[in-house]
C-alpha positions in Angstrom: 0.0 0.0 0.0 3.0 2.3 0.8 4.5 1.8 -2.3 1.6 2.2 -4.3 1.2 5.7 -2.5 4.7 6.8 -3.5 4.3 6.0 -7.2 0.6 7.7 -7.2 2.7 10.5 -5.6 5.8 10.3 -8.0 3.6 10.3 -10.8 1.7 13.0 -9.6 4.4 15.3 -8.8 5.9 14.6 -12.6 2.7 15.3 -14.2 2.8 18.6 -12.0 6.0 19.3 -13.2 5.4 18.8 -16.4 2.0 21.1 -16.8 4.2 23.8 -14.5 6.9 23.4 -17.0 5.9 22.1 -20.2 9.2 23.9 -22.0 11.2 20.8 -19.6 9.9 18.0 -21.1 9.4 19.5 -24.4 13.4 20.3 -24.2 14.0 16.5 -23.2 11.7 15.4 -25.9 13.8 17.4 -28.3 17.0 16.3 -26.7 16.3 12.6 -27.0 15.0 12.6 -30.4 18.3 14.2 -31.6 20.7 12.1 -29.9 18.2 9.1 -31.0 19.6 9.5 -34.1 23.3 8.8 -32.9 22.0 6.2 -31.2 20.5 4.5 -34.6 23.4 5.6 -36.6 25.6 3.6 -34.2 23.4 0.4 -34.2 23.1 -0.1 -37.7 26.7 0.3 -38.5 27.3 -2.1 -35.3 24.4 -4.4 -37.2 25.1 -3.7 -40.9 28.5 -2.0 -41.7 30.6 -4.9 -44.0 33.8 -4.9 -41.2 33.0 -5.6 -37.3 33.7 -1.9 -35.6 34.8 -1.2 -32.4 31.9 0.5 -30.5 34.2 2.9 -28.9 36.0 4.8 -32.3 32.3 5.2 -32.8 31.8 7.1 -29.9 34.7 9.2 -30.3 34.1 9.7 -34.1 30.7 11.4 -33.2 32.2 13.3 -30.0 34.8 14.8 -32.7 32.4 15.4 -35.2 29.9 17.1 -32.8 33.1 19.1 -31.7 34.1 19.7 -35.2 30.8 21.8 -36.2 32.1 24.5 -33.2 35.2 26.9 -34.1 38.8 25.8 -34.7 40.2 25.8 -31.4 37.5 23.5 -30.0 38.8 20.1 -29.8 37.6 16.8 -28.6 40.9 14.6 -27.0 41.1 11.0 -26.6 42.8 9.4 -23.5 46.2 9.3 -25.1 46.0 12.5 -26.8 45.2 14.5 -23.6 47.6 12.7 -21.4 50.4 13.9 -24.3 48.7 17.3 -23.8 49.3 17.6 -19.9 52.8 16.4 -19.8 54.1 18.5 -22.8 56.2 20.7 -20.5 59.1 20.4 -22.8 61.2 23.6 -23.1 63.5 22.9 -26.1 62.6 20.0 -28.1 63.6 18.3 -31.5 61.5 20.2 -34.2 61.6 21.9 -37.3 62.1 24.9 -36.4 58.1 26.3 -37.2 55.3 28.5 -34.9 51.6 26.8 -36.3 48.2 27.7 -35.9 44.6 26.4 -36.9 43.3 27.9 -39.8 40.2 26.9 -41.6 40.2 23.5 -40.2 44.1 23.1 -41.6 47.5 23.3 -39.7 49.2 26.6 -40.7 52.6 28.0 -40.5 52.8 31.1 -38.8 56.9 31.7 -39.2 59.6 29.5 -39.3 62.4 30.8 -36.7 65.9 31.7 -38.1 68.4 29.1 -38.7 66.1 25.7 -38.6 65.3 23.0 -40.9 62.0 24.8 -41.7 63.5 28.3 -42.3 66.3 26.6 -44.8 63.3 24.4 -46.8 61.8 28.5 -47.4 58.9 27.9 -45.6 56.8 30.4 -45.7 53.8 31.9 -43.3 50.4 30.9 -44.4 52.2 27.7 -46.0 49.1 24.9 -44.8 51.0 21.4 -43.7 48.4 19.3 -45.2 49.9 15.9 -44.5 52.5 14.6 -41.7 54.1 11.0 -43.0 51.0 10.5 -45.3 48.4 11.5 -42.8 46.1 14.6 -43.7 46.7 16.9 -40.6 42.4 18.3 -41.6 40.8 19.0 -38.3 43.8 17.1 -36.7 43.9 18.4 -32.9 46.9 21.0 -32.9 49.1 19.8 -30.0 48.7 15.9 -32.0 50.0 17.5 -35.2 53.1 19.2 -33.2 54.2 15.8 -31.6 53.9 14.2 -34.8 56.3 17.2 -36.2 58.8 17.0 -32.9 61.0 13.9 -32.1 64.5 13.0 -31.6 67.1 15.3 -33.0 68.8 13.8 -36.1 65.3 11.7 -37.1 63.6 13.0 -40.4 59.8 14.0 -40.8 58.1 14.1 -44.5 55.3 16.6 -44.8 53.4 18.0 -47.8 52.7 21.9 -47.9 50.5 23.8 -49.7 50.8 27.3 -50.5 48.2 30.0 -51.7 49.3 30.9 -55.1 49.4 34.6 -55.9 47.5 33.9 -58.8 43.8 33.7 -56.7 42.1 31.8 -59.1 45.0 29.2 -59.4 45.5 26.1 -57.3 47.5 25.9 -54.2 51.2 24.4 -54.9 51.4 21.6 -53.4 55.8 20.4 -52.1 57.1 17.4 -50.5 59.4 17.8 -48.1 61.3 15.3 -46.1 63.2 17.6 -43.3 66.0 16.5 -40.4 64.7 17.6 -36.6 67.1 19.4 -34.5 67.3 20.7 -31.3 65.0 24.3 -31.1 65.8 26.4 -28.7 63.0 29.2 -28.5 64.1 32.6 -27.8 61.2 34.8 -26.9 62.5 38.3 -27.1 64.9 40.1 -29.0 65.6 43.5 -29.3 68.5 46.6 -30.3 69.0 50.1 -31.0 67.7 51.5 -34.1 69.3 54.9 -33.8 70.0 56.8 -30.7 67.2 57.5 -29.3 64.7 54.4 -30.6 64.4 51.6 -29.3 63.5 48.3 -31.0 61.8 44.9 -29.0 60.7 41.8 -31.2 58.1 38.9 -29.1 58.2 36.4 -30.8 55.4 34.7 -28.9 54.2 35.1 -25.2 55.3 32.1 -23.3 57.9 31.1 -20.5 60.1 34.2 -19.1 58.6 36.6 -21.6 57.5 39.3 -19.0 60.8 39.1 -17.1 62.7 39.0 -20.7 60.7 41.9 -22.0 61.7 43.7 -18.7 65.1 43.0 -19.2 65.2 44.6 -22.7 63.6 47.6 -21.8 66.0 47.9 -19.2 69.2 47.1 -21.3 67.5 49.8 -24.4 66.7 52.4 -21.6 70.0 52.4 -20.3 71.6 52.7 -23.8 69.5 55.7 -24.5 65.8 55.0 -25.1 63.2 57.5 -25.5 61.3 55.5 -27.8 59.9 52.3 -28.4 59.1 50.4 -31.3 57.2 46.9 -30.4 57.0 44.1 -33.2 54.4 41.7 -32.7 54.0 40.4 -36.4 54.2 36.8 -37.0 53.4 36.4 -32.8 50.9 33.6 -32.4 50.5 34.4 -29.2 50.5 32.5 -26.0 49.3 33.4 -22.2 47.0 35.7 -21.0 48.8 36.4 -17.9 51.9 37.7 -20.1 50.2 39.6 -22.2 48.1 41.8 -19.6 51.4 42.1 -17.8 53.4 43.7 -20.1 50.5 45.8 -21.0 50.4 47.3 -17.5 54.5 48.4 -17.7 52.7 50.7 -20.5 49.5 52.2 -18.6 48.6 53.9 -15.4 45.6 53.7 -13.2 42.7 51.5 -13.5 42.6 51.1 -17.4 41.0 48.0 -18.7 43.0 45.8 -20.6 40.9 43.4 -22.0 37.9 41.6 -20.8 36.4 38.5 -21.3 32.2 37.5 -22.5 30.7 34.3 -22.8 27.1 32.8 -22.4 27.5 32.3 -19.0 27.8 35.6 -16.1 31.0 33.6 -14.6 32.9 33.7 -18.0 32.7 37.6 -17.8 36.2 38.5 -16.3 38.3 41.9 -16.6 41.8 42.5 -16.8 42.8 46.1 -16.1 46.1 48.5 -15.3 47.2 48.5 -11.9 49.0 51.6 -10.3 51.3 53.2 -12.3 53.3 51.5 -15.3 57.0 52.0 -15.0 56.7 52.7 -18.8 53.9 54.8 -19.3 55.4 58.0 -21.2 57.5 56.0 -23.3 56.5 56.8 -26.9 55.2 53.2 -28.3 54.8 51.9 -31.9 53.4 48.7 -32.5 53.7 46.5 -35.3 51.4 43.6 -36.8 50.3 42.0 -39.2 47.5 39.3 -40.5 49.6 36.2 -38.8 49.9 38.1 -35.2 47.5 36.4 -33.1 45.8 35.9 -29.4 47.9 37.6 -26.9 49.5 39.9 -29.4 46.5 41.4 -30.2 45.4 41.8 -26.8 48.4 44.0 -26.2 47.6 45.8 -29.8 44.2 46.3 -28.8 44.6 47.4 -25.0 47.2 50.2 -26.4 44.9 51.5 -29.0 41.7 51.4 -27.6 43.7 53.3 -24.6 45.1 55.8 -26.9 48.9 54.5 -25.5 50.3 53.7 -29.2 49.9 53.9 -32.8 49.6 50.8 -34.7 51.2 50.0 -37.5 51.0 47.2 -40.4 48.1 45.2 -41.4 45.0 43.8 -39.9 45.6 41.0 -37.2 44.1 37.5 -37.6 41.5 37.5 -35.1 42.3 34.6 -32.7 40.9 35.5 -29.5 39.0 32.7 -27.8 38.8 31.7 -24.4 38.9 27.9 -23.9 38.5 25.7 -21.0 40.1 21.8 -20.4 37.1 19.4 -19.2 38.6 16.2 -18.3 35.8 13.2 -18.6 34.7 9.9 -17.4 36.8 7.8 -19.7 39.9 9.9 -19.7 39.5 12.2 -22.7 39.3 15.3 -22.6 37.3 18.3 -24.3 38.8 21.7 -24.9 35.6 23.9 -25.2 35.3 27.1 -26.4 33.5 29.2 -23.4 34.3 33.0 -24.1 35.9 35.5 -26.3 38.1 38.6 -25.9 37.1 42.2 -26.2 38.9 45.2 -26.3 38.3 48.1 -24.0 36.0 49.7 -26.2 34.5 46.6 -26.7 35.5 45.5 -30.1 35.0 41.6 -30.5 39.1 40.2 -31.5 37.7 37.1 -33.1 37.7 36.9 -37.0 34.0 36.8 -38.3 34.6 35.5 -41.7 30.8 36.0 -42.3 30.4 39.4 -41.2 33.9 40.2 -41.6 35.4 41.5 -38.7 37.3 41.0 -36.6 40.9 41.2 -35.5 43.1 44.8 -34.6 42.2 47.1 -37.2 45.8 49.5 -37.8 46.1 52.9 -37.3 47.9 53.0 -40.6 48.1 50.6 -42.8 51.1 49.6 -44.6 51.0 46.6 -47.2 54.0 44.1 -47.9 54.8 42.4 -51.1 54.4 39.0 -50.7 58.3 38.7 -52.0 59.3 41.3 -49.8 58.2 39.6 -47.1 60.2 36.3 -47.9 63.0 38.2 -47.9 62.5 40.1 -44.8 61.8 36.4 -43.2 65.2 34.9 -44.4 67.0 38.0 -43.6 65.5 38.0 -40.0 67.9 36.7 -38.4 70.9 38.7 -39.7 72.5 41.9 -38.7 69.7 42.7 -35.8 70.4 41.0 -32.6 72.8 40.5 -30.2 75.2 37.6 -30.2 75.6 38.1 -34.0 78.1 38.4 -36.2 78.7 42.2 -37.4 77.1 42.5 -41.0 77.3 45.9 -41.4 78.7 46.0 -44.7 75.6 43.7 -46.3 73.0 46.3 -45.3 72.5 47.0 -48.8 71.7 43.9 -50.0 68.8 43.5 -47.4 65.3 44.1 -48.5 64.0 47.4 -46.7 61.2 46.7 -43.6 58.9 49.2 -44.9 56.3 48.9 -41.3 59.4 49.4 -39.5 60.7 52.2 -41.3 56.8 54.0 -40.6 57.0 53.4 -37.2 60.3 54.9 -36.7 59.2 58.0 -39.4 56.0 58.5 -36.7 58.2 58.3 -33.6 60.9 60.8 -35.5 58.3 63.1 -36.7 56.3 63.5 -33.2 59.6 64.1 -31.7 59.9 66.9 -34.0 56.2 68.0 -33.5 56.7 68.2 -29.8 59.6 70.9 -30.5 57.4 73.6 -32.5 56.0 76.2 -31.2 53.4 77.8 -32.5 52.5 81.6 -32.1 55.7 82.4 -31.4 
């Protein structure tokens, strides 16, 4: 009799609930049917399909392609994947020498860095690694395509690029290359003198020491004279959020916002803003970019000239600026879920819209590069402009001119002279 009074009362309550809230059960309805069909899909190839399949690669297979409807950064991770993922804390491996992205679903080269296997083959930036020892790196997670390209120094890896031809309507041009790893040893900052009083600092992506290297060259630059500051982020992938809103405070004073953070849910909105005063914050500041500098780069970009701190200088950025978050789950794989995206002070979206197009940090003046220029610039990176290098003085004039860093230095020069007139008088 008791348990014929709880089910009356069970039942009752549900059919309460479900006149209070018909919009529940109508949602589980509509959430049922839909995964119904995974469901059916999966028993008919289990029932059907010519070869026996293990139940399991079907799983995964839908959890990726679920995941692969989402943006490029969102990733589904099987076990092994995502225990490669935590205990990559490697900080010089054997590589090719390249800084790779995610674009359109394909693994792309952002820059090769001077002096590797990569950088001799002429690799190029935008150059899409479509295979990796015969395998198509398409919607390949990111960190599984750079184990595949690391190993031991000495051991060879054969990929096939593709590059955009400057012909638009032409095919891409397709290469086979079979390179030798070496050891890479990442240097995150460089920087020099260009005259006098300018000074010069390249990031070349935000990870490791970078905040206490960057600190270290302003230091060394000041005491040689600095009263100004050119800041090259192009080719920058980016890297943490923690670096990039900490170098952007040795530039601002105050409570100045940074960059802030919006998602669907309240808890993903989070702000990052100026503390104090910046050790930094009358230094003149240029910035350079262009379309391959990414993530935290443009959070710097953006923070400076939405605050009216500096001038940028180059071309659109690429608009990578998504938050994501690690969910570990019941089997020991792994989701990396897009939750939130950066905004600029003003609150200019970062992330590319190729729909709408927009996206990205706009330049205050735009300066275009030949693609061939910009080859040469790459393979001459490397020469006569940091420390630790022989002198090369005397081969200046066979170097392609950097015509973004020649604006930025013309601005800094010519508000240097503006500051002297005086008008009236």
């Amino acid at each position: 009799m008791k348990n014929a009074r709880k089910i009356i009362l069970v039942t009752l309550s549900a059919l309460v609930i479900g006149a209070v809230f018909p919009y529940v059960n109508f949602a589980l309805d509509q959430t049922y049917q839909q995964l119904k069909v995974i469901v059916d899909v999966m028993e008919l190839i289990k029932d059907s399909y010519v070869e026996q399949i293990d139940p399991q690669k079907l799983v995964y297979g839908a959890a990726k392609g679920m995941v692969g409807e989402l943006d490029d950064f969102s990733q589904f991770m099987e076990p092994d994947v995502y225990e490669r993922v935590k205990s990559d804390t490697e900080g010089e491996f054997g590589g090719i020498g390249i800084r790779v992205d995610t674009k359109d679903g394909w693994l792309t080269v952002v820059t090769p860095l001077p002096n590797t296997p990569a950088w001799r083959a002429q690799m190029m930036p935008g150059d899409k690694i479509i295979k990796i020892e015969g395998v198509s790196t398409k919607d390949m997670i990111i960190d599984d395509a750079i184990k595949k390209l690391r190993g031991k120094p000495g051991t060879q890896v054969k990929i096939t690029t593709a590059r955009e031809p400057e012909d638009k309507n032409a095919e891409y041009v397709t290469q086979e290359l079979t390179l030798t790893r070496e050891l890479i040893k990442s240097e995150n900052v460089k920087w020099r003198m260009l005259d006098s009083k300018t000074g010069y600092i390249k990031i070349v992506e935000f990870t490791g020491h970078v905040t206490e290297n960057f600190d270290k060259a302003l230091g060394e630059l000041k005491g040689k004279g600095m009263e100004a500051l050119v800041l090259d982020l192009r080719y920058n992938p980016g890297g943490l959020l923690s670096a990039a809103v900490d170098i952007s405070k040795l530039f601002l004073n105050g409570n100045k916002m940074i960059v802030f953070t919006k998602g669907r849910k309240p808890e993903n909105y989070q702000e990052f803003r100026a503390s104090g005063s910046g050790p930094y914050e009358m230094l003149p500041l240029v910035i350079l970019m262009n379309r391959y500098s990414a993530s935290a780069s443009e959070i710097v970009a953006g923070a400076m000239q939405d605050n009216k701190r500096a001038v940028v200088v180059g071309e659109r950025s690429f608009g990578k600026a998504s938050v994501q978050s690690m969910i570990p789950l019941s089997d020991k794989s792994a989701l990396r879920l897009t939750i939130a995206k950066y905004y600029t002070p003003s609150g200019k979206s970062i992330m590319h819209d190729a729909t709408n197009e927009h996206g990205g940090i706009y330049p205050d003046i735009e300066v275009k590069v030949p693609l061939e220029t910009e080859k040469k610039l790459i393979l001459q990176a490397d020469e006569i402009y940091f420390p630790g290098k022989d002198d090369k003085t005397d081969k200046k004039k066979d170097l392609a001119a950097d015509d973004v860093l020649l604006r930025a230095v013309e601005l800094l020069k010519a508000r240097d002279v503006l500051g002297n007139l005086k008008p009236g008088k």
